[in-house]
mmCIF file as gemmi writes it, N, C-alpha and C atoms, coordinates in Angstrom:
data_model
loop_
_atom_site.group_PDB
_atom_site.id
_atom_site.type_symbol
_atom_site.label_atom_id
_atom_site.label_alt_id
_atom_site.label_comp_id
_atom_site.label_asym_id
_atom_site.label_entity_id
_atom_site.label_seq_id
_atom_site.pdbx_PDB_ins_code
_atom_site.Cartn_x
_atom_site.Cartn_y
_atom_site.Cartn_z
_atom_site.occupancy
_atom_site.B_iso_or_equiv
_atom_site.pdbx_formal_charge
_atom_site.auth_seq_id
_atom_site.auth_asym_id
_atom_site.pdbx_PDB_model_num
ATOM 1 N N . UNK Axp A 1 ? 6.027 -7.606 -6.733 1 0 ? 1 A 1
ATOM 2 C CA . UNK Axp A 1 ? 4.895 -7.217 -7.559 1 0 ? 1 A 1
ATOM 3 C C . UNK Axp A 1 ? 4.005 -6.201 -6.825 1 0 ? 1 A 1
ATOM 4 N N . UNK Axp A 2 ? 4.028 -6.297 -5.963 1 0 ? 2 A 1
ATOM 5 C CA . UNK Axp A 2 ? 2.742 -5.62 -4.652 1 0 ? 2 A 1
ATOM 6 C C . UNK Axp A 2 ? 3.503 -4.286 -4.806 1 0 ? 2 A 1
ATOM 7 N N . UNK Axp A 3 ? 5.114 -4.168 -4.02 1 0 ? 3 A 1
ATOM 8 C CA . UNK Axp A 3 ? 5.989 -3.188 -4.53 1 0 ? 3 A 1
ATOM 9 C C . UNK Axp A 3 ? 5.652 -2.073 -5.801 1 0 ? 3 A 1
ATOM 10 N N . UNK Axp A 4 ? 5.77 -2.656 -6.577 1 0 ? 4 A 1
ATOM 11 C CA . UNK Axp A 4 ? 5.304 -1.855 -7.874 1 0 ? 4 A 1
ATOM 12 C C . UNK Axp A 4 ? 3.681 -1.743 -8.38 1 0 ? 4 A 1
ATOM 13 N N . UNK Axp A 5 ? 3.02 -2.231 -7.714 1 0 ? 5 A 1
ATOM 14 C CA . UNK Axp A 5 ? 1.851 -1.837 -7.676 1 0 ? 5 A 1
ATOM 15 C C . UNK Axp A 5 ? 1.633 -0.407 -6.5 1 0 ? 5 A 1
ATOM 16 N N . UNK Axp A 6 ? 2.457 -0.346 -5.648 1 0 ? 6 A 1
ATOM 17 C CA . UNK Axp A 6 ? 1.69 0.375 -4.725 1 0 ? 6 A 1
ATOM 18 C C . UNK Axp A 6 ? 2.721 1.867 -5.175 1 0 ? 6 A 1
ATOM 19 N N . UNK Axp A 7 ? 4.197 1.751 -5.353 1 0 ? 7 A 1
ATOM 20 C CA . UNK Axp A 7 ? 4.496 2.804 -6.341 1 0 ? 7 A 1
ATOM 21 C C . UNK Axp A 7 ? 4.109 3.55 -7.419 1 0 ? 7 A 1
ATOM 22 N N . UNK Axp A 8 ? 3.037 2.101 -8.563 1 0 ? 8 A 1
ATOM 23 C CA . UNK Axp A 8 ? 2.786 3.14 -9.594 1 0 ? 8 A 1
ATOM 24 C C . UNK Axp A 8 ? 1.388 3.995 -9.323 1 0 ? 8 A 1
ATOM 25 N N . UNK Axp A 9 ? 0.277 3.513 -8.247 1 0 ? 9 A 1
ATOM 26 C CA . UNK Axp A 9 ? -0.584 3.929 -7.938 1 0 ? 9 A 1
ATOM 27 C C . UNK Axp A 9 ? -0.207 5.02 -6.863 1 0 ? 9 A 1
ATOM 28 N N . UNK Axp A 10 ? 1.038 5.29 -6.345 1 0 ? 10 A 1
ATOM 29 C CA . UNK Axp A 10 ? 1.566 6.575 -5.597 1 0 ? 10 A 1
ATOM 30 C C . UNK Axp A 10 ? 1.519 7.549 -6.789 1 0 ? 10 A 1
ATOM 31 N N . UNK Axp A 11 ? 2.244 7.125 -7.735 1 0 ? 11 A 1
ATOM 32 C CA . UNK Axp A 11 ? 2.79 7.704 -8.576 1 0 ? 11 A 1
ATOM 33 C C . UNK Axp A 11 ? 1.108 8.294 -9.452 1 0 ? 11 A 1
ATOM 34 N N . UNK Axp A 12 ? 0.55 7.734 -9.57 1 0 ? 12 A 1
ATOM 35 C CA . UNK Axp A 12 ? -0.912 8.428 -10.364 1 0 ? 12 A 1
ATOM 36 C C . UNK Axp A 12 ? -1.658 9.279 -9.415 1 0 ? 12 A 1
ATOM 37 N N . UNK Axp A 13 ? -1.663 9.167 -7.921 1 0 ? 13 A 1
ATOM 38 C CA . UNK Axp A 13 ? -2.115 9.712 -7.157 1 0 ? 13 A 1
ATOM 39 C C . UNK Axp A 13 ? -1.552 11.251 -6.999 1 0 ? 13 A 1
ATOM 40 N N . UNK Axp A 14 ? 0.048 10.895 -6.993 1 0 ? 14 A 1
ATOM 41 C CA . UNK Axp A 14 ? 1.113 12.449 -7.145 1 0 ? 14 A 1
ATOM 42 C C . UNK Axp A 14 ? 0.123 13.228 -8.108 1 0 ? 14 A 1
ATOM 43 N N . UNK Axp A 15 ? 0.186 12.408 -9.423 1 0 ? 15 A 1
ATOM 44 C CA . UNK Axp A 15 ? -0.813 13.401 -10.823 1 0 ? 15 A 1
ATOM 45 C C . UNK Axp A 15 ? -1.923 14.045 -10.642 1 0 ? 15 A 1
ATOM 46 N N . UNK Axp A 16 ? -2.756 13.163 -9.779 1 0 ? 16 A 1
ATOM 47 C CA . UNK Axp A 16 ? -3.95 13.435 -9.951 1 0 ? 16 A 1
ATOM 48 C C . UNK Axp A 16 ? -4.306 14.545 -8.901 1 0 ? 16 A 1
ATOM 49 N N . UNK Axp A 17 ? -3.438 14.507 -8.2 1 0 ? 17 A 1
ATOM 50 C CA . UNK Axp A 17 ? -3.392 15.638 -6.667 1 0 ? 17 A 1
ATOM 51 C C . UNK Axp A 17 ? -2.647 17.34 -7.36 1 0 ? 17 A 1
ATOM 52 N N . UNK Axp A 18 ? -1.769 16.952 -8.849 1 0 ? 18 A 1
ATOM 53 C CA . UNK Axp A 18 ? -1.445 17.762 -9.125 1 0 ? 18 A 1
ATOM 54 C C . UNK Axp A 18 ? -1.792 18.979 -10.183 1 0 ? 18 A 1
ATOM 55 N N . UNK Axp A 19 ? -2.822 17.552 -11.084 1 0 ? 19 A 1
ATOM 56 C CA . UNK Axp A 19 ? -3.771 17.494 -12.343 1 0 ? 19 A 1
ATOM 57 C C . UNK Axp A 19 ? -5.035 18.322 -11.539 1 0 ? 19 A 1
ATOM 58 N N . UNK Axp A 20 ? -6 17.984 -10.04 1 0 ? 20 A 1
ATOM 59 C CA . UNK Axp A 20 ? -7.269 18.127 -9.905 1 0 ? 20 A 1
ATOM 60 C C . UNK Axp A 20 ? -7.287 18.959 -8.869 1 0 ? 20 A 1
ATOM 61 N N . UNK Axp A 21 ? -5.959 19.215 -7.816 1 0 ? 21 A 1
ATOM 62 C CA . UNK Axp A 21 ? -6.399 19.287 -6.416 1 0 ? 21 A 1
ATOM 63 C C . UNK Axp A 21 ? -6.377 18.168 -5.923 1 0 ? 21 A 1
ATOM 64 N N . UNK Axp A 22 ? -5.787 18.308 -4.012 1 0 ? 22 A 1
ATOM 65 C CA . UNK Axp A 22 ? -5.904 17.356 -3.194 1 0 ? 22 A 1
ATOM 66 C C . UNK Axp A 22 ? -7.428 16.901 -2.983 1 0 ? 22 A 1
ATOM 67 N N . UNK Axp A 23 ? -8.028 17.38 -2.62 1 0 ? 23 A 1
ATOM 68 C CA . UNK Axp A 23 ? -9.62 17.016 -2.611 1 0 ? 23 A 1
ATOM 69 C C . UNK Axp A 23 ? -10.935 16.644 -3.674 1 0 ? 23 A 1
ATOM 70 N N . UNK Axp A 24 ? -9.979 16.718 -5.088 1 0 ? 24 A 1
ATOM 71 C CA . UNK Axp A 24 ? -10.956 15.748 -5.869 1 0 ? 24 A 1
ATOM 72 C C . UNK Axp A 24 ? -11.099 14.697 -5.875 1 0 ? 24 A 1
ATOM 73 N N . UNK Axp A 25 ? -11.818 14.212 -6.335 1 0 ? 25 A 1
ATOM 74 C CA . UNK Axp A 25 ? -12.684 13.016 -6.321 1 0 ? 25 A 1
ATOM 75 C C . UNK Axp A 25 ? -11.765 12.083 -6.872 1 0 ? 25 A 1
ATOM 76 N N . UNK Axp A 26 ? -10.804 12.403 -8.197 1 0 ? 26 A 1
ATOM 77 C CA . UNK Axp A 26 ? -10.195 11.412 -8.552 1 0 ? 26 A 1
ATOM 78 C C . UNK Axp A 26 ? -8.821 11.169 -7.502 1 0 ? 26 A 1
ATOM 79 N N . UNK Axp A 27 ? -8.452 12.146 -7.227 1 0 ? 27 A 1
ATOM 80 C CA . UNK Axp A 27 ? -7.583 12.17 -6.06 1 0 ? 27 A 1
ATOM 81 C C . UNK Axp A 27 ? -8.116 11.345 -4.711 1 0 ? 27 A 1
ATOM 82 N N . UNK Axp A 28 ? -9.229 11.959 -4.141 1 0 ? 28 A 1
ATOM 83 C CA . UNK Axp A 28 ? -9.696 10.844 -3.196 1 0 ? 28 A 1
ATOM 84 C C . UNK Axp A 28 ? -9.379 9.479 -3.36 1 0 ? 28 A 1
ATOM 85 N N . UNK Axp A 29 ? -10.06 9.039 -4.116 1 0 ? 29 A 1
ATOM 86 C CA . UNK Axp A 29 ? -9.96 7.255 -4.624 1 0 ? 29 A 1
ATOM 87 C C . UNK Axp A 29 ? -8.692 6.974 -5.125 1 0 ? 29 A 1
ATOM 88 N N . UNK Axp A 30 ? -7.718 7.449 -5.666 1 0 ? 30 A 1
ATOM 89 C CA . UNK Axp A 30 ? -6.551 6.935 -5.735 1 0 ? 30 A 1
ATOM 90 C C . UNK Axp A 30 ? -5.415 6.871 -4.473 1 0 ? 30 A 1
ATOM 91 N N . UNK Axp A 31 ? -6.015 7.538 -3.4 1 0 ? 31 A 1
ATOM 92 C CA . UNK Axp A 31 ? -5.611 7.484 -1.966 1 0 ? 31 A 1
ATOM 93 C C . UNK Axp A 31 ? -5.555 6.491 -1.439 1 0 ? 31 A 1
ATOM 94 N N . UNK Axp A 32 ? -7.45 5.961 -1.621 1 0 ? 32 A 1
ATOM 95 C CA . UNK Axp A 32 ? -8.111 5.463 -1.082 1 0 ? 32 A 1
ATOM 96 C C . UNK Axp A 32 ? -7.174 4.019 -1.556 1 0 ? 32 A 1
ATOM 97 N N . UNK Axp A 33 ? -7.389 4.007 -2.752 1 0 ? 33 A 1
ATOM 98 C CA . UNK Axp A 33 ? -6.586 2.574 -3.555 1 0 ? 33 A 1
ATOM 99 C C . UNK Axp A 33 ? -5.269 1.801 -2.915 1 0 ? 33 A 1
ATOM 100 N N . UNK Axp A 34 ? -4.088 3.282 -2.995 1 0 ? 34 A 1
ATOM 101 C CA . UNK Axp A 34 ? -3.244 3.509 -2.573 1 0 ? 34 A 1
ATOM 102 C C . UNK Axp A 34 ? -3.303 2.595 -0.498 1 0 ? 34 A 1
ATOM 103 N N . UNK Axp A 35 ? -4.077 3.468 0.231 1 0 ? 35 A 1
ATOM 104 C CA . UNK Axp A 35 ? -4.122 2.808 0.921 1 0 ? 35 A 1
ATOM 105 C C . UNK Axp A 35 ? -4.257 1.047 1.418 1 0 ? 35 A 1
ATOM 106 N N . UNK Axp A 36 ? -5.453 0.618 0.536 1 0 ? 36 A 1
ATOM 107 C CA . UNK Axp A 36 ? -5.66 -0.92 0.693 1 0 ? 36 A 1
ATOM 108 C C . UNK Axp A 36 ? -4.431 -1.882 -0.09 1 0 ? 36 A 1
ATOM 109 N N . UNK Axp A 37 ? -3.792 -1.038 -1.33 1 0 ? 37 A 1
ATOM 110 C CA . UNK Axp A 37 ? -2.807 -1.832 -1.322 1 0 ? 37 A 1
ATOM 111 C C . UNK Axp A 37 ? -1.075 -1.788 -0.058 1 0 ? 37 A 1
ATOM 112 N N . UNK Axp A 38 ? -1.584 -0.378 0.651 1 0 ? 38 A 1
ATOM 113 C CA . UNK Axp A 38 ? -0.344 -0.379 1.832 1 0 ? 38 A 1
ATOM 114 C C . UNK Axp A 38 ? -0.606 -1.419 2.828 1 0 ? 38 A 1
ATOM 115 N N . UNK Axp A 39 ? -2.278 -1.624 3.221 1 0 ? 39 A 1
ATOM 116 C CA . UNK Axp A 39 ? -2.496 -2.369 4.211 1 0 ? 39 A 1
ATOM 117 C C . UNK Axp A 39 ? -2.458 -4.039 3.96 1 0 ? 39 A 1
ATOM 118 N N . UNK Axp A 40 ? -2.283 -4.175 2.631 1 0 ? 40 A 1
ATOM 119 C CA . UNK Axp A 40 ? -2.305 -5.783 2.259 1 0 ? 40 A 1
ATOM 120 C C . UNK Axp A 40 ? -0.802 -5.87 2.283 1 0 ? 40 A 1
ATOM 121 N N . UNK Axp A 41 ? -0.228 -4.709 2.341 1 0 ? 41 A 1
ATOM 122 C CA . UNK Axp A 41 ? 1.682 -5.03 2.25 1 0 ? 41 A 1
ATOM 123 C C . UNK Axp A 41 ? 2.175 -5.01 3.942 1 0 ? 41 A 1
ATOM 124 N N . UNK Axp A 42 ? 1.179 -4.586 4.467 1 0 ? 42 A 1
ATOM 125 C CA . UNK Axp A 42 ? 1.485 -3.745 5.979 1 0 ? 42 A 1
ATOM 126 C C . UNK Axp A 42 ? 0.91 -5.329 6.831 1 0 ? 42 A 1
ATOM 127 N N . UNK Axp A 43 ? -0.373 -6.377 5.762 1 0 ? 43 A 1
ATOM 128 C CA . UNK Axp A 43 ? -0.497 -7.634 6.813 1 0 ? 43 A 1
ATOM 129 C C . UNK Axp A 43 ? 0.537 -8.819 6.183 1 0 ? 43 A 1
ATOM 130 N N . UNK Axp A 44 ? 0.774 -8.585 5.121 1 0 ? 44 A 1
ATOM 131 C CA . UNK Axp A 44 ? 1.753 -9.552 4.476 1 0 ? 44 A 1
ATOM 132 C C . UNK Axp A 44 ? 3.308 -9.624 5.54 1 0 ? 44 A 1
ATOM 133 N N . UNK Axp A 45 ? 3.842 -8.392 5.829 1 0 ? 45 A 1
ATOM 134 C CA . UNK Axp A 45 ? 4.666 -8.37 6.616 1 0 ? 45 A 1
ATOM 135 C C . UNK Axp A 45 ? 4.649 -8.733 7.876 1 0 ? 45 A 1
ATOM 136 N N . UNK Axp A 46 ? 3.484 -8.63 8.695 1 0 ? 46 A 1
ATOM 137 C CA . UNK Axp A 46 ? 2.9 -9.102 10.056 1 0 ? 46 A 1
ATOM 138 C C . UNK Axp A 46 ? 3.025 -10.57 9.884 1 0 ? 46 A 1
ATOM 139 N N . UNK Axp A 47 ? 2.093 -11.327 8.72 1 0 ? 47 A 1
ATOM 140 C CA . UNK Axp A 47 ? 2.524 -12.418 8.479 1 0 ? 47 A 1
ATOM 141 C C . UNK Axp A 47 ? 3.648 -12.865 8.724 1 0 ? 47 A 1
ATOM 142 N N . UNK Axp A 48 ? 4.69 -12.663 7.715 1 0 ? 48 A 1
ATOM 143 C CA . UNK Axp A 48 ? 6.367 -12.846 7.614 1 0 ? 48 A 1
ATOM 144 C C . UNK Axp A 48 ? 6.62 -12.944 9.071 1 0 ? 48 A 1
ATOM 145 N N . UNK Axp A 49 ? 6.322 -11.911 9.623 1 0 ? 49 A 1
ATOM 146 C CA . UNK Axp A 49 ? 7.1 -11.738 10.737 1 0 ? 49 A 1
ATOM 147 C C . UNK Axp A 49 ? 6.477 -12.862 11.747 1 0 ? 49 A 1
ATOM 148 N N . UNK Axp A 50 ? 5.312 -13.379 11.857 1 0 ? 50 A 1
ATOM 149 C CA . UNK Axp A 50 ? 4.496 -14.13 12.441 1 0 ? 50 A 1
ATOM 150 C C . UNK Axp A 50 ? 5.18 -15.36 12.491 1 0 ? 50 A 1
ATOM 151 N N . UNK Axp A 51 ? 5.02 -15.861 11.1 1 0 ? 51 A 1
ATOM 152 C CA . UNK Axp A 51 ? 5.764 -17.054 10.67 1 0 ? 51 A 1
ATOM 153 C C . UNK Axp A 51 ? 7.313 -16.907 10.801 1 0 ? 51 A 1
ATOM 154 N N . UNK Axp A 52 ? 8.041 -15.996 11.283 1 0 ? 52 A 1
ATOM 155 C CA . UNK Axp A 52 ? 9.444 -16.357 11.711 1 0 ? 52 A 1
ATOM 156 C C . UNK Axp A 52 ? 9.457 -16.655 13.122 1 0 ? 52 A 1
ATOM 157 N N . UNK Axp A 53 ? 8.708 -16.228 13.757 1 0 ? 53 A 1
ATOM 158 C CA . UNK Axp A 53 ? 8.662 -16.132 15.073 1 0 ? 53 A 1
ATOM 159 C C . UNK Axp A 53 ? 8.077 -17.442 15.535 1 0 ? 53 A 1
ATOM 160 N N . UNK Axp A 54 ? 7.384 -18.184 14.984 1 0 ? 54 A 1
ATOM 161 C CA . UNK Axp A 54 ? 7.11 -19.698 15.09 1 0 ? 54 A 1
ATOM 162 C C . UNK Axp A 54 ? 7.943 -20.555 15.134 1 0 ? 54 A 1
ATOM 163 N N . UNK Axp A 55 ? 8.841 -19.715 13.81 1 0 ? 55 A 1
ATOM 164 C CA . UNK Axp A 55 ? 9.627 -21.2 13.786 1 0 ? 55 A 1
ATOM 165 C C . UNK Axp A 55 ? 11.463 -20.879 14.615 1 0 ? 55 A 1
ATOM 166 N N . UNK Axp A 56 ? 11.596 -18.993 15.146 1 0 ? 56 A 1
ATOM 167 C CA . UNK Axp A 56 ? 12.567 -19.223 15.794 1 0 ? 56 A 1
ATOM 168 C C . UNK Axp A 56 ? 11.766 -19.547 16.961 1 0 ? 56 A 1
ATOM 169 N N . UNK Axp A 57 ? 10.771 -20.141 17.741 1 0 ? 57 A 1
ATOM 170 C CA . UNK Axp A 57 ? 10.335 -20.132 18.844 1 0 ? 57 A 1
ATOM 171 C C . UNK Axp A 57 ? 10.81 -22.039 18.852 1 0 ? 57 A 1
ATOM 172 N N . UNK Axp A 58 ? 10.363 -22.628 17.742 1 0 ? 58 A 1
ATOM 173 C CA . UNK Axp A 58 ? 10.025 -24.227 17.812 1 0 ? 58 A 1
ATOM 174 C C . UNK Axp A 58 ? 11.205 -24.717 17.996 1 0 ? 58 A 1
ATOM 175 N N . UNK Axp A 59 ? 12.143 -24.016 17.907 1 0 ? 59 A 1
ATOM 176 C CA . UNK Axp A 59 ? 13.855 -24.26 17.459 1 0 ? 59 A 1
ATOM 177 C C . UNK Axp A 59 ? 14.047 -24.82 18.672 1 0 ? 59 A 1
């Protein structure tokens, strides 16, 4: 789900960079968007990886 959230908001960002310019405003914030959903995918994976490493450690 996160996946396709952070594609289709790439994907409006492509538009809006293509629709306004890189430096408009609507372009800015769909960056911006773009970003916080990379970094909630970027700690979700840290997680994952966290929690494997626990449990190949407890083994």
């Amino acid at each position: 789900m996160l996946a396709l959230k952070i594609e289709l908001k790439r994907q409006q960002m492509i538009h809006c960079a293509k629709e306004y310019g890189f430096t408009a405003s609507q372009t800015v914030k769909c960056s911006q968007e773009l970003d916080v959903l990379l970094n909630k995918q970027s700690r979700q994976q840290v997680r994952l990886i966290e929690s494997q490493n626990k449990y190949s450690f407890a083994q």
